[in-house]
N, C-alpha and C positions, 0 to 999 in steps of 0.2 A: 377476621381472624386468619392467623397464619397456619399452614400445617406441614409437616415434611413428606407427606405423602402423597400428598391430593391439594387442590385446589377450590375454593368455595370463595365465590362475589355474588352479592348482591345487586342485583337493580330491576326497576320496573316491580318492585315488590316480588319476584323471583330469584331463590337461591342456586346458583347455580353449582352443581357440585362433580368434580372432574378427578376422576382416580389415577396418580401423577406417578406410577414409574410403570413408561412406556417399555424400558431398558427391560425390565421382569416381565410382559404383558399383562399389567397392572394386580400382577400375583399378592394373596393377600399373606400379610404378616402380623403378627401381635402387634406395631405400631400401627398398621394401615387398619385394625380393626377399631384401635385405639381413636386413631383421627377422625373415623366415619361417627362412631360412638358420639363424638367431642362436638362437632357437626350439627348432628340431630340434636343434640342438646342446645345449640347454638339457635337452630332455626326454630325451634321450639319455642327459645324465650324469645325469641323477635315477631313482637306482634303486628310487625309489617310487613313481613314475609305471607305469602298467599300461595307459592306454587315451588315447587323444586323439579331442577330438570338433571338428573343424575344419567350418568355417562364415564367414557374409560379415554384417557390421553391414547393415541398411537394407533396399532391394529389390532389390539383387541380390548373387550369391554374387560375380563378379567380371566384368568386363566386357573383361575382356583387357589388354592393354598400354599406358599412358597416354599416346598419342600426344603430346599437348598438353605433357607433362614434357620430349620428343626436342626439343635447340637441335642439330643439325649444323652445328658451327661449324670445328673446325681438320680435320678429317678426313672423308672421303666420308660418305653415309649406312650403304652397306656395311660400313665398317670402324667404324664408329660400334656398330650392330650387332650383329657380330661380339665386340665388346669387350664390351657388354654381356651376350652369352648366355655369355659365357666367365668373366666376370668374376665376375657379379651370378645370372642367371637357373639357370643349369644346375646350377651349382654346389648351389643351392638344392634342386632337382627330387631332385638327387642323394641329399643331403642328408634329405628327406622319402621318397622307394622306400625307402633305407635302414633307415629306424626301425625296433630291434627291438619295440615295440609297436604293435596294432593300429591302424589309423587311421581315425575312422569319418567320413566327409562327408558335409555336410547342406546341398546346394545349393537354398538360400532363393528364388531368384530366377535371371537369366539367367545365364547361366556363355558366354561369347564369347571366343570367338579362342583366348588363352596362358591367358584363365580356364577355358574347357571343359575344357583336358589339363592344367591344376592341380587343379580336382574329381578325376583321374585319380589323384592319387596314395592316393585313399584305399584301403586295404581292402576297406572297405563302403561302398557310394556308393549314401545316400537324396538322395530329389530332392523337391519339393513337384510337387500336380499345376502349376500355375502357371508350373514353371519350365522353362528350355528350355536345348538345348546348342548350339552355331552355330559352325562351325569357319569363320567369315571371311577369313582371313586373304584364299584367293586372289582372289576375288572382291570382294571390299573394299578393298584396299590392295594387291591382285599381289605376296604374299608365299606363302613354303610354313608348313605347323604347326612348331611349335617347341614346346619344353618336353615333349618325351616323347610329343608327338603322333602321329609316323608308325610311333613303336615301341608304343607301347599301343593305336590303333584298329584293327591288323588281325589284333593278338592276341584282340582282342574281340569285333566282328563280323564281323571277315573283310574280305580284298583289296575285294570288291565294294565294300560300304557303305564301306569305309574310302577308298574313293577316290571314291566318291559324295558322302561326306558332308564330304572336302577339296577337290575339285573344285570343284563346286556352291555348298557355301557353304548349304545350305538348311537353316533351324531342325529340328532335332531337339525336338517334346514328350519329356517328362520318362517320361509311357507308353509313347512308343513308345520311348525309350534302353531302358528296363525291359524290355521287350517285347524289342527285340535284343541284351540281354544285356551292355549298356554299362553300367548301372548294377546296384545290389539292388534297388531298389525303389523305387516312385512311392506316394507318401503324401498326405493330406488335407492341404493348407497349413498348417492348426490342430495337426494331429500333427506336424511333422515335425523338430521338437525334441526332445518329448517320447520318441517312435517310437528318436532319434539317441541320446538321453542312456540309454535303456534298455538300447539294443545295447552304448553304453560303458561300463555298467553291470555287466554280461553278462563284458565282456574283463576289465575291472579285477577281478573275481571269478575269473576262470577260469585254467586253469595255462599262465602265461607265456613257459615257456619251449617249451612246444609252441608257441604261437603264432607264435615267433619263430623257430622251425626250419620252421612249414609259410609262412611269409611267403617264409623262404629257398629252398625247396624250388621252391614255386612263380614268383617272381619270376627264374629262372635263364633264359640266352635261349631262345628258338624251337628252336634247331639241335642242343640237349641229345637224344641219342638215347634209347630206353630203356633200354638197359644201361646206360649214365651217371646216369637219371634212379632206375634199382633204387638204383646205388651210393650216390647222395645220401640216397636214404627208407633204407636198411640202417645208414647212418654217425647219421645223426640219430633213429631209431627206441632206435640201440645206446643213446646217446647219455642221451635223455630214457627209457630203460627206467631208470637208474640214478637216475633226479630222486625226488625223495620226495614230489614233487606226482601220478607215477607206482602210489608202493606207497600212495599216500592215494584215487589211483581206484578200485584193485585191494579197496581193504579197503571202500571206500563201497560200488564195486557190491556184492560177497558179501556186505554186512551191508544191503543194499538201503536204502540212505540218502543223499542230495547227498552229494559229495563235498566238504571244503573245503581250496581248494587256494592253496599261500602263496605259488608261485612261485620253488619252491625243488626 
C-alpha cells in the first residue's frame, strides 16, 4: 500500500512501518493519524505478516502533534480537539495496542508530547542513546497527555514518575526511560536498527500465536484481579496447548534442537 505520510514494505514476513515527513520531525496530523490507522488495519488482514518494526524518517522519531496544521476556524479549539482525538487520533492508538503481532519501536530521535505515548504503543521499545522522551503537553501548550498517555505511564513507572514526568514536562534520556522501565532498551545510535530488525527478526520466527495471546493477556486493564488474570493464562494456555507450533516446542526440546515454528 501507498501512503502520503509514512512508508510501510513488507518482507521476510515483517512490516516495516516509517513515519515520512522528516521536513515536520514526523509531527503528527489528522492524515498521518489517518495513514497509521490505515496501516494497522493493513497488517492485521495480512496473515503473513509476523512482526512490525515501527520507527521515524530523519532526526526524530515524532515530535508530537503538528500544531501548525490546527486552522480553528467554524468551532472552539476545544471541540476542534475533541473531533480530532475522536475521530482521527484514538481510533488509531486503538487500532496499534491491538495488533495481534508484535510491535517492535525504534525511537531514532526525540519522541515529544502525542509522539512520546505513540513510541508507547510498541511491544518492545528501543531507544538510540541520543534520544529523549518529553511529555510537553502541560507545560508547553497547558494541555493533559493524550494518545494512551495517562493509561500506559503509570502502568509503567508508576503514579510518582508518571505525574512527574506530565506535570513538569522534563526531558526523559533514552537511559534513564530504560533505567525506569518505560522502554527495553537504550542502544548505541549506529545499532539501533540493526539491534530493532534482529528483535523483528526473533518474532517473525517465533510461534505467533503465543505472542498474540501473551500481548492479550498482558494488555488487559490494571483492575483484572488474580483470579480473573489465572482464568485468562488457563483459557489461553488451553488454547495454544492445542497449536502445532505447541507439539513442534515439545518435540524440539526433547530432541534438544531450535524449534521451528510456522504459526500454526
Amino acid at each position: 500500500m501507498q501512503f502520503d505520510t509514512l512508508k510501510l514494505e513488507v518482507r521476510d514476513r515483517i512490516a516495516y512501518v516509517t513515519l515520512n515527513r522528516p521536513e515536520r520531525l514526523n509531527a503528527l496530523t489528522d492524515s498521518l493519524a489517518d495513514d497509521l490507522r490505515d496501516a494497522a488495519a493493513a497488517i492485521e488482514a495480512n496473515c503473513d505478516i509476523r512482526a512490525v518494526l515501527f520507527t521515524g524518517a530523519g532526526r526524530a522519531f515524532c515530535a508530537g502533534a503538528d500544531l501548525k496544521a490546527d486552522a480553528f476556524n467554524d468551532v472552539s479549539p476545544g471541540e476542534q480537539i475533541r473531533g480530532q482525538l475522536e475521530r482521527h487520533f484514538n481510533p488509531m492508538i486503538d487500532a496499534w495496542h491491538r495488533l495481534r503481532v508484535p510491535v517492535v519501536v525504534a525511537v531514532n530521535g526525540v519522541a515529544a508530547g502525542a509522539g512520546a505515548n505513540l513510541a508507547l504503543v510498541g511491544d518492545i521499545v528501543l531507544a538510540a542513546k541520543s534520544a529523549t522522551f518529553v511529555q510537553l503537553f502541560a507545560p508547553k501548550v497547558g494541555l493533559m497527555p493524550d494518545l494512551g498517555g495517562t493509561f500506559h505511564l503509570p502502568r509503567m513507572v508508576g503514579t510518582a514518575r508518571a505525574k512527574g514526568l506530565t506535570l513538569l514536562g522534563d526531558a526523559l534520556s533514552a537511559a534513564q526511560a530504560a533505567d525506569w522501565g518505560l522502554i527495553w532498551a537504550c542502544v548505541d545510535d549506529e545499532e539501533l536498527l540493526e539491534r530493532a530488525d534482529a528483535i523483528a527478526h526473533r518474532f517473525a520466527a517465533g510461534p505467533s500465536q503465543t505472542y498474540q495471546r501473551i500481548k492479550s493477556a498482558l494488555n488487559v486493564g490494571p483492575a483484572q484481579t488474580l483470579a480473573e488474570q489465572l482464568a485468562v493464562e488457563a483459557d489461553g494456555q488451553s488454547k495454544l496447548a492445542d497449536s502445532k507450533d505447541f507439539a513442534e516446542g515439545v518435540t524440539a526440546f526433547l530432541s534438544k534442537r531450535a524449534p521451528i515454528f510456522t504459526g500454526t
